[in-house]
C-alpha positions as CSV (number, residue, x, y, z in Angstrom):
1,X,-14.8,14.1,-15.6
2,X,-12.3,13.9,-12.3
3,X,-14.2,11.8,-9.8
4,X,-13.6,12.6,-6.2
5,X,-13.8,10.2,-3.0
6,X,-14.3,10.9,0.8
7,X,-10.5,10.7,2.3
8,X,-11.9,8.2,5.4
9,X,-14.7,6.3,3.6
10,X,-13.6,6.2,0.1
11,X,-17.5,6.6,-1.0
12,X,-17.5,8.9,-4.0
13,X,-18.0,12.7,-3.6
14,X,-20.7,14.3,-5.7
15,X,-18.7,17.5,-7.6
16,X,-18.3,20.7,-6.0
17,X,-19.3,19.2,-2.3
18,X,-16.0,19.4,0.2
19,X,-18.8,17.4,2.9
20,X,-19.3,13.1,2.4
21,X,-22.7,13.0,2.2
22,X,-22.4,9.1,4.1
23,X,-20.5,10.6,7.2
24,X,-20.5,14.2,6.8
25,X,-16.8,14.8,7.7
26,X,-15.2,17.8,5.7
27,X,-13.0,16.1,3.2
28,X,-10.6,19.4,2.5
29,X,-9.8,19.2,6.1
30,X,-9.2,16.0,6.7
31,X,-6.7,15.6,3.8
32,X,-4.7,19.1,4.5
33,X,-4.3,17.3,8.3
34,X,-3.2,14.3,6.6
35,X,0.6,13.3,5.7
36,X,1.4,12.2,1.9
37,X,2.1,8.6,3.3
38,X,-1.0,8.6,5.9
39,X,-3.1,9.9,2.8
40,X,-1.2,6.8,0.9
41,X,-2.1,4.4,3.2
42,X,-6.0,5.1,3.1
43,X,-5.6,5.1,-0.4
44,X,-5.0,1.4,-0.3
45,X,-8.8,0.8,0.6
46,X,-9.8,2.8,-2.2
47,X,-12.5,1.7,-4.6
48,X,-11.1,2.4,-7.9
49,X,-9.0,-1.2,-8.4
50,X,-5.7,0.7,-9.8
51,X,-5.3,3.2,-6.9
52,X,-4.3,0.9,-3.9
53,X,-1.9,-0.6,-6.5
54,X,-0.4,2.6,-7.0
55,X,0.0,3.1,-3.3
56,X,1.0,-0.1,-2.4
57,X,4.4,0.8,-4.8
58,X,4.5,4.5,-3.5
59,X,4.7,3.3,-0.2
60,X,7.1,1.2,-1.1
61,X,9.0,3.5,-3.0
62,X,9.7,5.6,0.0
63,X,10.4,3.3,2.3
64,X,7.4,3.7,4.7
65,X,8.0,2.1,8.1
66,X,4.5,3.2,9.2
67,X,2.5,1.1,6.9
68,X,4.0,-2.2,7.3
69,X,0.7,-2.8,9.3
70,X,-1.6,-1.7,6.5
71,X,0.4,-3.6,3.3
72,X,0.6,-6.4,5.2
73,X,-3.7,-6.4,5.8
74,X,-3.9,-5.4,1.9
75,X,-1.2,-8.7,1.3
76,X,-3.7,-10.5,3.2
77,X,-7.1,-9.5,2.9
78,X,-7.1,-8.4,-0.7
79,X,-8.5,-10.8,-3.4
80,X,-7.4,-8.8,-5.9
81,X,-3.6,-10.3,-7.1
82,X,-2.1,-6.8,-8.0
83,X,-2.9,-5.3,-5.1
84,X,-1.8,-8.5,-2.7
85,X,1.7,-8.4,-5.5
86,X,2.3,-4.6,-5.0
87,X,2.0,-5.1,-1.1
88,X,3.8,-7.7,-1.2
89,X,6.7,-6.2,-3.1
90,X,6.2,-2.9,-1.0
91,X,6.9,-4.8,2.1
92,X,10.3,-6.3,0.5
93,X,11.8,-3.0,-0.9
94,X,10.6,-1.7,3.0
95,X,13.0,-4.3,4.3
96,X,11.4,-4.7,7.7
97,X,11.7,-8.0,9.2
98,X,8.0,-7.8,10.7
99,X,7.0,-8.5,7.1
100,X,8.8,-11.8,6.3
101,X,5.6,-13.6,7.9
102,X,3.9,-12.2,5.6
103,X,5.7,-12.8,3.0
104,X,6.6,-16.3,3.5
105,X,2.9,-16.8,3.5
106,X,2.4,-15.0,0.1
107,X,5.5,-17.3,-1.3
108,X,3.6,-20.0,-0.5
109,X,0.0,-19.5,-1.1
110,X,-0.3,-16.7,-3.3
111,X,-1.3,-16.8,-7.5
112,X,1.9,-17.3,-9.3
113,X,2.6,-13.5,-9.7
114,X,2.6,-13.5,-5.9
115,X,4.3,-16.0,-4.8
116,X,7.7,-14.7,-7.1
117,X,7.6,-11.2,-5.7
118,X,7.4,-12.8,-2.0
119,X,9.9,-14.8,-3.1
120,X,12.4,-12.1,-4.4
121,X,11.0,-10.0,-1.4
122,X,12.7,-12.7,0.9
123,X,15.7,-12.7,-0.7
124,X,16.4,-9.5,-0.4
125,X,15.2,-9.9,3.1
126,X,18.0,-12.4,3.4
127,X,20.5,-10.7,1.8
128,X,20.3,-7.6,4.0
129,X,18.5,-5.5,1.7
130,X,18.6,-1.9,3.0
131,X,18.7,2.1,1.5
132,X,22.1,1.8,2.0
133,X,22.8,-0.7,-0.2
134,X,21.2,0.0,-2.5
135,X,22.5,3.6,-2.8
136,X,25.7,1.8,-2.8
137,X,24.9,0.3,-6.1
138,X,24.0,3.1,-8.1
């Protein structure tokens, strides 16, 4: 059975109701006014542990400038290692300078897994990382 969660809370949805019984916001409109990468980045406070993980690497997949703020709260705040490594990694392949504090951080106080993707995450923060070169390489 598909289980469905309020877009803002993340509470679970009972089936067939489009209204979160904890807030009573419409969930169908919400998400249809909601970007991919906005929906992406609520996703990362979602309750089921593998979904924010997911995320985490979407948004880093494509690059998306507007949730340095939130990957580097989930690299933070999270005590769950996959989410803080896929943040963390997110916020390399995103390239953006504002993250290396955060990564620097995660290279040195992270679990193990943690600390080596902040660590490849500021080298290729060093080495100039960007879309272009990377497009160059393929």
């Amino acid at each position: 059975m598909t289980v469905f969660y309020c877009v803002p809370c993340g509470r679970e949805m009972p089936p067939g109701d489009t209204i979160c019984p904890a807030g009573g916001v419409d969930v169908e409109r919400v998400s249809s006014e909601r970007s991919y990468v906005q929906k992406l980045i609520v996703a990362l406070r979602h309750p089921e542990p593998e979904t924010p993980v997911r995320a985490a690497w979407l948004l880093g997949q494509l690059r998306a400038t507007e949730a340095l703020p939130a990957l580097i709260r989930a690299a933070q705040e999270s005590s769950d290692p996959y989410l803080v490594e896929a943040a963390v990694e997110a916020l390399g392949r995103i390239g953006d300078p504002a993250g290396r504090p955060t990564l620097a951080w995660a290279a040195r106080e992270g679990a193990l897994r943690v600390r080596r993707a902040a660590e490849q995450a500021l080298r290729r923060l060093a080495d100039g990382f960007s879309e272009k070169t990377e497009t160059g390489r393929k």
